[in-house]
N, C-alpha and C positions, 0 to 999 in steps of 0.2 A: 643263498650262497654264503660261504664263512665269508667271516669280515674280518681283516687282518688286525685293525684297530680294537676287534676284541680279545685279540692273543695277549697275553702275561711276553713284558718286557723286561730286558735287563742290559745294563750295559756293557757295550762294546769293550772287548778285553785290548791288553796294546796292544795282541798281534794282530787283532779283527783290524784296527786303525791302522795299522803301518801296512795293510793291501790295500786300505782306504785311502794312504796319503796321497798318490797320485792325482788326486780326484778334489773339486774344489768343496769340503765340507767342512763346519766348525760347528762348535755347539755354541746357543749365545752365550754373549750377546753379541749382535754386529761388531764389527770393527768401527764404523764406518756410520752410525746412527745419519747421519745428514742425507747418506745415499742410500738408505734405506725403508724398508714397509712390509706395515706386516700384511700376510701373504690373500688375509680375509678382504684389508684392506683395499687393496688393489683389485679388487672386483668390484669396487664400487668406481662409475664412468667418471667422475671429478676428481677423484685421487689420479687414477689410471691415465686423466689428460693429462694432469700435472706431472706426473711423472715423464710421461713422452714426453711434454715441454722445455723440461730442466735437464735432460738428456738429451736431443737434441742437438745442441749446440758443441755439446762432448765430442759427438760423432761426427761431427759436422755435418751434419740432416739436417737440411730445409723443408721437407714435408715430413708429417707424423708417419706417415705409411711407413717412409721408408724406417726411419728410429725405430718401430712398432717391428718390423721385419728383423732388423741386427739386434733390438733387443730381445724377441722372440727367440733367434740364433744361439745368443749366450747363455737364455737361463732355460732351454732345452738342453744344452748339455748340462748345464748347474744341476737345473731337476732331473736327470736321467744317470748319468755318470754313478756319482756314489752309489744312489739304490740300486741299481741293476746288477754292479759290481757287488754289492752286500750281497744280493740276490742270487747268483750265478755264481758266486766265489765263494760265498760265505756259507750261503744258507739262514742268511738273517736277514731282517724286514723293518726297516726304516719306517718309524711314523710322519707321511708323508702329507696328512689332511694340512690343509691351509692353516688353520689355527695353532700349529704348529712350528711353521713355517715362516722364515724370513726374507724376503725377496731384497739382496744387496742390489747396489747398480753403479758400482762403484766402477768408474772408468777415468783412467787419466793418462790418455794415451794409449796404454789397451787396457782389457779387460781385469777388473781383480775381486772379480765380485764372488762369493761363495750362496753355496747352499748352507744357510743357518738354520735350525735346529732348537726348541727352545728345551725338549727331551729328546737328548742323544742318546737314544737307547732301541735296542730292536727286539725285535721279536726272533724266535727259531724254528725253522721248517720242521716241523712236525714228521714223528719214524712213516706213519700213515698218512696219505692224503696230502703232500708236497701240489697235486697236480692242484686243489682247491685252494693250496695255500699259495702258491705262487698268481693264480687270478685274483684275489683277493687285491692280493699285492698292487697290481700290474693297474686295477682299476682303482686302486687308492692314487697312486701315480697318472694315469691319463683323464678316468672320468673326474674323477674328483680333485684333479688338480692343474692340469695340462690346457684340458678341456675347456674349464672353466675360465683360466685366464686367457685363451687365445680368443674366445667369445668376444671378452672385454676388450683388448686390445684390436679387434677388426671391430667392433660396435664405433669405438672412438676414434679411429686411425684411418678406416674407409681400407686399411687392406685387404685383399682374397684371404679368406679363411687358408684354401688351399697350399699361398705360401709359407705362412706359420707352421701348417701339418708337413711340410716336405723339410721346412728347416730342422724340424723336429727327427722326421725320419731320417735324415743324413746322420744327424749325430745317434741315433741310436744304432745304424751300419756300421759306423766310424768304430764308436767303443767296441761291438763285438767283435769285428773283422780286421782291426788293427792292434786290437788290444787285448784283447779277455781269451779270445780262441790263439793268441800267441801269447800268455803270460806261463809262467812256469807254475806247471801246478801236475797236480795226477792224472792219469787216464783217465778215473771216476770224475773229479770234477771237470775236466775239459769236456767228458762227455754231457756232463749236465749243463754245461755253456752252450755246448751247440746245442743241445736240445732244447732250453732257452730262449736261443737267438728264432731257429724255426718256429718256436713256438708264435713270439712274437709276430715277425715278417709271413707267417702264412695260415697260423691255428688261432691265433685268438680271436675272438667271435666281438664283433661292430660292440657290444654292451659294453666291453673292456674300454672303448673310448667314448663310451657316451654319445655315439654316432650313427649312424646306417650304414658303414665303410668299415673298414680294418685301412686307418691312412700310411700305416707302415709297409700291408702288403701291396698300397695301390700304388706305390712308389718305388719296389722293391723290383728291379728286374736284371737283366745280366749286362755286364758291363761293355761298351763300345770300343772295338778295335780303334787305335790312335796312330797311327802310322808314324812310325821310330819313335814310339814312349808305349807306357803301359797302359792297358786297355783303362779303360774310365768309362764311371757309371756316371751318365750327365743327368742333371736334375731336369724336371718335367717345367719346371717354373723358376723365373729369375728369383733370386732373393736380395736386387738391389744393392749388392755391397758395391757394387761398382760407382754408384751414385751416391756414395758416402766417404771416399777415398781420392786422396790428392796425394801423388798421382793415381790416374784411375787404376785401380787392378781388377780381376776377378778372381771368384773361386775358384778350385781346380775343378770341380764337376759343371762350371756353368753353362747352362745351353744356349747363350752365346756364343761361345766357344767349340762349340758341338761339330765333328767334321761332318761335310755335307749339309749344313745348316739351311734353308733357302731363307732369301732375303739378303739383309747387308750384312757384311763383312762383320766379322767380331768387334772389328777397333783395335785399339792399343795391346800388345800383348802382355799377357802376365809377366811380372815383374819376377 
């Protein structure tokens, strides 16, 4: 399989960055060095406890899981947002291997943490063979980086793999279906967003995640009628934010909240 880490890069022009700015990405160094690690780092289980530990308290988590689940949350969009967006928008390819990478955690109140960068520079989808370059891609970002930390972070935390990979998938519905397939751009590229996003949610093959699944398409299905509001796609697995927030709230997809639910009653309603 081509391997995107051996394509010839070059940096990002300012207008490749100003479709980027939306999206939390900087080149280093951190902002933020105290809340910060680099991305190799953090696959090692004493750094990755210490980290839940000292975040934690931010969020107001009393168990790792649940820290391990809202910080999974954030830096699922962190890592997925920009590159998909280069990816889909651009046609350029983010070097996204860990040793590249800088995992912020910078939370004060909410989130401010970016995707760092220590070569902000990308690669270009090639005239021939886009379909090889874009796996490449796709598996520098999930196998080799996604993968890898949510490993660590259920090894240490004791949470379900499961929740990680669905926190994961929402934010990659989110970016394409609220953002990418409505941003102003041409027919040519809108077509190759959507063609992107399917690829994603239902063609890319278990190796792309380093799995036995596609956890994006095992998550992916049509959204639930809500009677007087808009239909909503509810998640398959809580992801805990509830148990991390004073006053309680939830997500808008939580299945909690799910109408027809059996069991008890959701609780408090969203704020």
């Amino acid at each position: 399989m081509m391997r995107d880490t051996d394509q010839p890069r070059e940096a990002l022009s300012p207008a490749d960055m100003q479709v980027l700015a939306p999206f939390p990405l900087a080149a280093w160094p951190a902002r933020d060095p105290a809340a910060s690690l680099d991305g190799e780092d953090a696959l090692l289980p004493d750094r990755c406890l210490a980290l839940l530990d000292g975040l934690g308290p931010r969020l107001l988590s009393d168990r790792r899981a649940i820290t391990a689940s809202l910080l999974a949350k954030r830096w699922a969009f962190v890592a997925t947002a920009a590159p998909l967006a280069a990816m889909s928008v651009l046609d350029r390819g983010l070097d996204l291997r860990l040793g590249n990478c800088v995992i912020e955690t910078t939370h004060d109140g909410v989130w401010r943490s970016r995707l760092v960068l220590r070569q902000l520079a990308a690669s270009h989808a090639p005239r021939t063979g886009r379909v090889a370059w874009r796996e490449a891609l796709v598996t520098d970002l999930f196998a080799g980086h996604l993968t890898k930390l949510w490993r660590v972070l259920a090894q240490v935390s004791g949470i379900a793999p499961r929740i990680l990979w669905e926190n994961t998938a929402v934010r990659v519905y989110s970016l394409y279906e609220k953002r990418l397939l409505h941003s102003h751009v041409s027919p040519a590229v809108r077509r190759r967003i959507a063609e992107d996003f399917a690829y994603l949610v239902a063609d890319a093959s278990p190796d792309v995640f380093g799995l036995d699944h596609n956890p994006l398409a095992r998550y992916f299905h049509a959204p639930t009628p809500v009677p007087g509001d808009a239909p909503q796609r509810f998640r398959k697995t809580c992801c805990l934010y509830y148990a991390a927030s004073a006053p309680v709230a939830y997500c808008d997809g939580c299945p909690l909240l799910r109408p027809g639910r059996r069991g008890r009653g959701p609780g408090p309603a969203r704020p």
